[in-house]
C-alpha positions in Angstrom: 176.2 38.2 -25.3 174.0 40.2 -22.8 171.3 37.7 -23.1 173.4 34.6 -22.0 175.1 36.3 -19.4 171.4 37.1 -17.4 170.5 33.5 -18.1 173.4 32.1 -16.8 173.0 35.0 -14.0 169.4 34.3 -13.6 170.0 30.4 -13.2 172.8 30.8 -11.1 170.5 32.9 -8.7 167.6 29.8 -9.1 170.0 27.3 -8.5 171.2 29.0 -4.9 167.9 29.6 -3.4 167.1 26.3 -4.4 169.8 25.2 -2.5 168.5 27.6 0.4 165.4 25.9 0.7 166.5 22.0 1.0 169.0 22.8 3.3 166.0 24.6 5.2 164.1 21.3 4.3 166.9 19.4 5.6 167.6 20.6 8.8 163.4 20.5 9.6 163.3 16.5 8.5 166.3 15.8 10.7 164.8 17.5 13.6 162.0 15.6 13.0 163.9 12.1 12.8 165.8 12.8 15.9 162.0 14.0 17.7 160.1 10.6 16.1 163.6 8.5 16.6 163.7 10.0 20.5 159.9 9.1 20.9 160.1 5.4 19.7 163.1 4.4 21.9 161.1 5.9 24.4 158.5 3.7 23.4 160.3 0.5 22.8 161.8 0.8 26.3 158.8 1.6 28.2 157.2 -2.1 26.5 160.5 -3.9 27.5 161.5 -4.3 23.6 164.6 -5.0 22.1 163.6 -5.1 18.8 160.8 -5.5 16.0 159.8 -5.9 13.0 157.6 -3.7 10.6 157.1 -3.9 6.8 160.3 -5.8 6.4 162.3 -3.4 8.5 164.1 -4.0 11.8 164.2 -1.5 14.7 166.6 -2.2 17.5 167.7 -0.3 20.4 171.2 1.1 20.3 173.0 3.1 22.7 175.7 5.5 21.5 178.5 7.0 23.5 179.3 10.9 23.0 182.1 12.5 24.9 183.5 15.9 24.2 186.3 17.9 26.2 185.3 20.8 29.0 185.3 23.6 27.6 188.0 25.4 29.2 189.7 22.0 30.1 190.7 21.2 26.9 194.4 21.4 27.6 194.4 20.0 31.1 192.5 16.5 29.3 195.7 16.6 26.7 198.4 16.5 29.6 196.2 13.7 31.3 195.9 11.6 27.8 199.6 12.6 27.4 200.6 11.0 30.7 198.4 8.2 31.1 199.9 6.8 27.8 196.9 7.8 25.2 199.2 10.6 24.0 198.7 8.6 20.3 195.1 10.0 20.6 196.4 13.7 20.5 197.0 14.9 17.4 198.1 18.8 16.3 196.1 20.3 13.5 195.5 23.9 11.9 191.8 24.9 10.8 192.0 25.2 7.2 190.6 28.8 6.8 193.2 29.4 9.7 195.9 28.2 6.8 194.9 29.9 4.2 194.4 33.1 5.3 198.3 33.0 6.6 199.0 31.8 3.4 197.4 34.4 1.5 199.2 37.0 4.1 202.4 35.6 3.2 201.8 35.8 -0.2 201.0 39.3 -0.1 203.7 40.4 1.8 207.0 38.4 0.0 204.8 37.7 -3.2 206.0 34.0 -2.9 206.1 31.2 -0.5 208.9 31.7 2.4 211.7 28.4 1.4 210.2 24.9 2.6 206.6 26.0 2.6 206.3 25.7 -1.4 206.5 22.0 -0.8 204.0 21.6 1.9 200.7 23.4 0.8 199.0 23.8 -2.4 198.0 26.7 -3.2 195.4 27.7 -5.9 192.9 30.1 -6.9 189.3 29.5 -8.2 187.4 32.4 -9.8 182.9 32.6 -9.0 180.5 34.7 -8.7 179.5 36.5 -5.8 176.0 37.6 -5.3 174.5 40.2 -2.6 171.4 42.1 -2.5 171.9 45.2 -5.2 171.0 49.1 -4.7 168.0 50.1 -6.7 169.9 51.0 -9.1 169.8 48.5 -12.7 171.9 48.4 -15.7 
């Protein structure tokens, strides 16, 4: 029993750090991409090219829009969509970890769901394992 339980322990511990190190991995490549990706348009532009091809690939220039609210404007920019007639783009929503931890308050105070919210959320519990750096002491 003992012996499958620090297998499955001992894998489970593999398996995380694994996980550790390619997202590590993966956040390095993408800086990368976004350096070598910045560099080449730079490139392309500076020799007055559109596009091109290389080993059966094709590299184009693109231009891509980003807009995000002011920070501390966010509510101002709603009342201006609101009023200008984009109110459709507005759209109320509650973080999900915002959610549950209400839930889970509720639950803990009435020991059910208040009438009406039952058939709104699911609710559902999921058991793991956690795992955190251990005293020195071993069993």
């Amino acid at each position: 029993m003992m012996d499958g339980l620090f297998t499955l322990a001992d894998r489970l511990v593999e398996l995380r750090d694994r996980k550790d190190a390619l997202q590590d991995e993966l956040k390095a490549i993408n800086a990368e991409i976004k350096e070598i990706d910045r560099e080449l348009a730079g490139m392309m532009l500076a020799e007055e090219l559109q596009n091109f091809v290389r080993n059966g690939k094709m590299f184009y220039l693109r231009t891509e829009t980003y807009v995000s609210a002011v920070a501390d404007r966010k509510p101002d920019l709603i009342d201006w969509l609101k009023e200008n007639g984009l109110g459709e783009l507005v759209q109320e929503t509650v973080h999900p970890r915002t959610l549950t931890a209400t839930v889970k308050e509720l639950l803990e105070e009435e020991g059910e769901l208040p009438d009406g919210l039952e058939d709104l959320v699911n609710v559902y519990e999921e058991t793991t394992v956690g795992l955190r750096k251990a005293t020195s002491r071993r069993r």
